[in-house]
BATOR-116776 format. One record per residue (C-alpha): residue number from 1; residue in three letters; x, y, z. Coordinates in nm, 2 decimals, decimal comma. Layout:
BEGIN
<NUM "ALA" <X Y Z>>,
...
This chain:
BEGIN
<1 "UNK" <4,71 -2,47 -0,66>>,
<2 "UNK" <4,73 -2,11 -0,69>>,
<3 "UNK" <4,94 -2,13 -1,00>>,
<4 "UNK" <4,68 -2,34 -1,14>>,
<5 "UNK" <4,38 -2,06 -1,07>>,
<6 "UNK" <4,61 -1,78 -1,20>>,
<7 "UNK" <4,67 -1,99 -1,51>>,
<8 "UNK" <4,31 -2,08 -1,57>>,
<9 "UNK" <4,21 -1,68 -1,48>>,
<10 "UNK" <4,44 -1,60 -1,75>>,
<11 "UNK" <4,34 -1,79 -2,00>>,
<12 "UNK" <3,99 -1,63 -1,95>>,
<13 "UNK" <4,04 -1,33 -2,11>>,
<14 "UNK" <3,95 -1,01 -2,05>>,
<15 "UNK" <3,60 -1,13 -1,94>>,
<16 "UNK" <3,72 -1,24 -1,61>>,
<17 "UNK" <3,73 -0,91 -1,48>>,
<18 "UNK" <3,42 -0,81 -1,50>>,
<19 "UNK" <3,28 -1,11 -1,31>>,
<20 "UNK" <3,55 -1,09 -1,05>>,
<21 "UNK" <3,35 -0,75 -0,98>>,
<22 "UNK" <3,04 -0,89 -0,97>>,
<23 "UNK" <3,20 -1,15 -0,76>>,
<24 "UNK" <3,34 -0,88 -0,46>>,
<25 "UNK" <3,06 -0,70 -0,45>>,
<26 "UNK" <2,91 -1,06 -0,42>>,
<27 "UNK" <3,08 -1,10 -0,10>>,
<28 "UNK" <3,09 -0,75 0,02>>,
<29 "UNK" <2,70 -0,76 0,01>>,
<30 "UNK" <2,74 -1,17 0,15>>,
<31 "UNK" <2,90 -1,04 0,51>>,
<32 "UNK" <2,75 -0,77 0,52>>,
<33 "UNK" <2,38 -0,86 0,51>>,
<34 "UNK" <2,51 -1,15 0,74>>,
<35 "UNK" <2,58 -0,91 0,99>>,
<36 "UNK" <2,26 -0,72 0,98>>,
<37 "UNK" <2,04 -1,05 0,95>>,
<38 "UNK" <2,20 -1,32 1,20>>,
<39 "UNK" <2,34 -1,09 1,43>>,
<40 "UNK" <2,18 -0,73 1,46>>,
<41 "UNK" <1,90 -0,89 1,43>>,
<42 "UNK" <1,83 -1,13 1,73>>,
<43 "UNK" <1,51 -1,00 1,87>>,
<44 "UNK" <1,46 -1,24 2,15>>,
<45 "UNK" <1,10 -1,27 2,11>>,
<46 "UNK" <1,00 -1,44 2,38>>,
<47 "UNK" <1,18 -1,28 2,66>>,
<48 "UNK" <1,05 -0,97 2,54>>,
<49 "UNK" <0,73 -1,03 2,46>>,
<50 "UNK" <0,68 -1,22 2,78>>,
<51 "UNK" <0,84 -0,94 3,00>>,
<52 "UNK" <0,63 -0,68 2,89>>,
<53 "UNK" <0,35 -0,91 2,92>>,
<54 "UNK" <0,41 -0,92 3,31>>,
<55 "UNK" <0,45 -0,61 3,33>>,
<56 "UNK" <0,09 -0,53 3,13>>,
<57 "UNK" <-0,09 -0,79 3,37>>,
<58 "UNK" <0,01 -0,59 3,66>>,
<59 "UNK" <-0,18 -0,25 3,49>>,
<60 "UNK" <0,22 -0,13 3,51>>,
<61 "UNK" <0,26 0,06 3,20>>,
<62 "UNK" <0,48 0,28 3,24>>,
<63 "UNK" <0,72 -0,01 3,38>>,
<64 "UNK" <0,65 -0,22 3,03>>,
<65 "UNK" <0,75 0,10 2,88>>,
<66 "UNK" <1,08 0,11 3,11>>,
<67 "UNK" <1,15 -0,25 3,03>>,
<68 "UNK" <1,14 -0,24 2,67>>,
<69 "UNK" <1,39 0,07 2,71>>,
<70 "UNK" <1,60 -0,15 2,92>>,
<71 "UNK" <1,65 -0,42 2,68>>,
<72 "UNK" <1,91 -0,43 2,36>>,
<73 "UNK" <1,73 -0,22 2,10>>,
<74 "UNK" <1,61 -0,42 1,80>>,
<75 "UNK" <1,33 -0,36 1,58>>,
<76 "UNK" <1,09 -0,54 1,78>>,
<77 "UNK" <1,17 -0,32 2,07>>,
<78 "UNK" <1,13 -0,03 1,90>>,
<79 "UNK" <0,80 -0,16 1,74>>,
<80 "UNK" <0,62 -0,26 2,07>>,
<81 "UNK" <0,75 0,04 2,23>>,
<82 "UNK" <0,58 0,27 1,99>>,
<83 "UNK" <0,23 0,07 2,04>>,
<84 "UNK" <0,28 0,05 2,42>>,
<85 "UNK" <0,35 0,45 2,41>>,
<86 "UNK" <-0,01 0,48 2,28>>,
<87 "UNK" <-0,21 0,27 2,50>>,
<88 "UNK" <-0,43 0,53 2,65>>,
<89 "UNK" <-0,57 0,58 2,28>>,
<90 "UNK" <-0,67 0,27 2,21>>,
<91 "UNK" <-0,70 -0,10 2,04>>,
<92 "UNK" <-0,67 0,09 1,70>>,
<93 "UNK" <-0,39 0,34 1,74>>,
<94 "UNK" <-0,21 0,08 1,92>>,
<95 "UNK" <-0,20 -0,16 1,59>>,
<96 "UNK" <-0,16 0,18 1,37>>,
<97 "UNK" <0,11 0,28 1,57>>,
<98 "UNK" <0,31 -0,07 1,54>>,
<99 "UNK" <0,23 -0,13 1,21>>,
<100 "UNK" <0,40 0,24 1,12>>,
<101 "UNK" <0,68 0,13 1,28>>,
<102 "UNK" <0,68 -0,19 1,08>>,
<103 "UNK" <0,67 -0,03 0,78>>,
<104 "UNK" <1,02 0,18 0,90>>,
<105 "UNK" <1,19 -0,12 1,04>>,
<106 "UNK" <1,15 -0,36 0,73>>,
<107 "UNK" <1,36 -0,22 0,52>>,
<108 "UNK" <1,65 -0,29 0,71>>,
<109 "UNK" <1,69 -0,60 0,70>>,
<110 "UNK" <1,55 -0,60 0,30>>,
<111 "UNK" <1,77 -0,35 0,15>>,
<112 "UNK" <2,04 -0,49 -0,08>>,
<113 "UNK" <1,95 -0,87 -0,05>>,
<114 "UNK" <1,78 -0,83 -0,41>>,
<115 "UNK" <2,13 -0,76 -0,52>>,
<116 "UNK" <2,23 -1,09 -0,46>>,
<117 "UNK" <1,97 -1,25 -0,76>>,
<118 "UNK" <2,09 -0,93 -0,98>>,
<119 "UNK" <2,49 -1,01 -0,93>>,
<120 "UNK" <2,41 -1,41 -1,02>>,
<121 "UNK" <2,24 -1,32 -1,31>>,
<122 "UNK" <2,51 -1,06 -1,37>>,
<123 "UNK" <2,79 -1,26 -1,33>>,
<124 "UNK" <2,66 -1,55 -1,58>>,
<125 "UNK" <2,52 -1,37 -1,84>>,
<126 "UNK" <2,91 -1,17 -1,80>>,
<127 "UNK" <3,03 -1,55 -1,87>>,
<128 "UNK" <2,80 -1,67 -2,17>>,
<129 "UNK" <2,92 -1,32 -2,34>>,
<130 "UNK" <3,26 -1,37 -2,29>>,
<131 "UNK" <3,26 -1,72 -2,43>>,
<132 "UNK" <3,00 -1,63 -2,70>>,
<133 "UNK" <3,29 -1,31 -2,81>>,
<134 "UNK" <3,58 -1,58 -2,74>>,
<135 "UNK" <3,44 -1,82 -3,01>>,
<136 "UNK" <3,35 -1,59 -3,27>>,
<137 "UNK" <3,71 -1,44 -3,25>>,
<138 "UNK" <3,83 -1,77 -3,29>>,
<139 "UNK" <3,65 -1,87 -3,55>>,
<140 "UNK" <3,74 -1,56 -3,74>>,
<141 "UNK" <4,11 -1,61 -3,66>>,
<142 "UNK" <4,10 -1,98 -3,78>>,
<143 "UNK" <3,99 -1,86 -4,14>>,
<144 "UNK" <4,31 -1,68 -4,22>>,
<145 "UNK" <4,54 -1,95 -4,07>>,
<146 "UNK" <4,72 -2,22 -4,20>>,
<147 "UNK" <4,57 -2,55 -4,12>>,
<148 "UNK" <4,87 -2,64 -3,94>>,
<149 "UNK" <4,76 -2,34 -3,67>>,
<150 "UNK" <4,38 -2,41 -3,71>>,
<151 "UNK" <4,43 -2,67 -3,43>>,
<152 "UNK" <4,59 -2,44 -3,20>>,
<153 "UNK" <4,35 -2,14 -3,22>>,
<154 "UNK" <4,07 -2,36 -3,18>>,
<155 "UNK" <4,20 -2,52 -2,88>>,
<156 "UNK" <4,29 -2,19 -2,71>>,
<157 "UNK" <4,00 -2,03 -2,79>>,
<158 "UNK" <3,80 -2,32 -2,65>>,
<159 "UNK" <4,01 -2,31 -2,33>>,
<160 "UNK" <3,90 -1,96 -2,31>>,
<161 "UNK" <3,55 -1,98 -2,37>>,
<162 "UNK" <3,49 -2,25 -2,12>>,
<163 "UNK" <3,69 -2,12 -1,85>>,
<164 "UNK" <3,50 -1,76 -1,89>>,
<165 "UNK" <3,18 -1,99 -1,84>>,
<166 "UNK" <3,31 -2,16 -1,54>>,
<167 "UNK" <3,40 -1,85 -1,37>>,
<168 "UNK" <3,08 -1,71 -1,41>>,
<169 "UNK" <2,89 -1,99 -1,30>>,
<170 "UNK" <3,10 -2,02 -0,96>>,
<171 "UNK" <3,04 -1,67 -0,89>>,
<172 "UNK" <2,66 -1,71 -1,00>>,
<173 "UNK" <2,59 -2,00 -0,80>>,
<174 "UNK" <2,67 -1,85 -0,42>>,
<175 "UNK" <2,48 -1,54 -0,38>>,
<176 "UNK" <2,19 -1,69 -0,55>>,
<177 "UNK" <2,19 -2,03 -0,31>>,
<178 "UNK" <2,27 -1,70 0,02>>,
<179 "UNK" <1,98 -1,52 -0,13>>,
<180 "UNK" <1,74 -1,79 -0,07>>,
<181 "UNK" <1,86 -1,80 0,29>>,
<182 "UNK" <1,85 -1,42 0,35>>,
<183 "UNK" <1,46 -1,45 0,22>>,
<184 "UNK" <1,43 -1,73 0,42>>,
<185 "UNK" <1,54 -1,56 0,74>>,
<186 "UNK" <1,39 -1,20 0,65>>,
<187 "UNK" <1,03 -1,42 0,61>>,
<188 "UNK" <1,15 -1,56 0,98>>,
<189 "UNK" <1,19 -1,16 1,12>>,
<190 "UNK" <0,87 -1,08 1,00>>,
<191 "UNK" <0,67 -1,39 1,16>>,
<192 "UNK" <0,83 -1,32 1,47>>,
<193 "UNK" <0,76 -0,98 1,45>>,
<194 "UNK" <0,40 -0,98 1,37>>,
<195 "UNK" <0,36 -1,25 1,57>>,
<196 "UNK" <0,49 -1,04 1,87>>,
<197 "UNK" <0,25 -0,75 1,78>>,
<198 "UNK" <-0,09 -0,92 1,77>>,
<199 "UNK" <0,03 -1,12 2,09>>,
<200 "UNK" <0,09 -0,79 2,25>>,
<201 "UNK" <-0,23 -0,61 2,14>>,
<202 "UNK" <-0,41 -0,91 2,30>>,
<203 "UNK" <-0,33 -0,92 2,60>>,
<204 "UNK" <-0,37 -0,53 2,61>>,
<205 "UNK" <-0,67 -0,51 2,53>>,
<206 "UNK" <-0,78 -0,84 2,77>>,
<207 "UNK" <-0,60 -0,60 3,05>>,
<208 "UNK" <-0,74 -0,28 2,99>>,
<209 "UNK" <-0,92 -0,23 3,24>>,
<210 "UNK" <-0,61 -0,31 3,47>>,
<211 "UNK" <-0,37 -0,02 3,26>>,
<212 "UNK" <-0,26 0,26 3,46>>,
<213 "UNK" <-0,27 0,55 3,25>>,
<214 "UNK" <-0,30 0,84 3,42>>,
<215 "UNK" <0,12 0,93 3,31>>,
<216 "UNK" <0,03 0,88 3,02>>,
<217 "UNK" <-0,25 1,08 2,98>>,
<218 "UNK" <-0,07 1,39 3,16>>,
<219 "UNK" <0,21 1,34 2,93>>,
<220 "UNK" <-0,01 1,40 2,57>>,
């Protein structure tokens, strides 16, 4: 089996190693952004948001402050923390606030995924070259052969060209379908995310009168 790859990468040509870069950094970018997205990334929305919540119903917000400190420290703890932090200003400052931190947070989980369409694009138009360079070379070489090594060149120069295009193609064809699934679950941050943050201004606002702020107030 391995023989087999080896024998087929060889026969590639020198073309081959430039997609096998575009294929590790492929992969490097592949776990990595894996990490970040399905496993940094748990936000546990709804014991969060419903925690604070209880907390906010009570007029207890110094405790919703506490319990957002308590909790594994994701973006969406770090967002509804900076809101809570500046209840006693307002409905507005409150949304400015956790929009701000929005804006900081985001590109986390964004940065590098475009990669991923940039390297399949890479990595086939890599593959069309070498097979569009393999055939004229071949074509060049066949008119100053014999006819008896015409059938040779052609052969080895269509092996060449069409094993350059497959290895393009199979390193094109991963990150792009992954990069549709990173989107897909960055899209899925954001809902919950925003999602969280106009639940949380809600019920703020319905419980103001309830809020507790005179630490706060001593504290600016």
């Amino acid at each position: 089996m391995f023989e087999i790859i080896a024998q087929h990468y060889q026969d590639g040509g020198f073309w081959m190693y430039p997609i096998s870069l575009f294929q590790l950094f492929s992969i490097a970018i592949i776990i990595e952004r894996a990490y970040v997205l399905y496993f940094k990334a748990r936000l546990n929305k709804e014991r969060v948001v419903s925690g604070l919540r209880e907390r906010i119903v009570k007029g207890d917000v110094i405790g919703g402050i506490r319990f957002l400190s308590d909790q594994p420290q994701t973006a969406l703890t770090r967002i509804l923390k900076s809101g809570i932090t500046h209840v006693q200003y307002g409905e507005e400052e409150i949304q400015a606030a956790m929009d701000e931190a929005v804006f900081h947070e985001m590109p986390g989980f964004e940065r590098r995924v475009g990669y991923l369409a940039m390297i399949a694009n890479g990595a086939t138009l890599a593959g069309l070259l070498g097979t569009i360079l393999g055939m004229i070379k071949v074509f060049a070489a066949v008119a100053s052969v014999s006819a008896s090594d015409k059938a040779i060149l052609l052969s080895d120069g269509i092996s060449q060209a069409m094993n350059c295009t497959a290895y393009g193609l199979i390193t094109a064809i991963p990150p792009l379908v992954v990069y549709a699934f990173y989107q897909a679950r960055i899209q899925g941050i954001n809902d919950q995310i925003g999602s969280a943050v106009a639940s949380t201004v809600n019920f703020v606002v319905r419980n103001k009168e309830k809020l507790d702020l005179k630490p706060l107030t001593g504290q600016a």
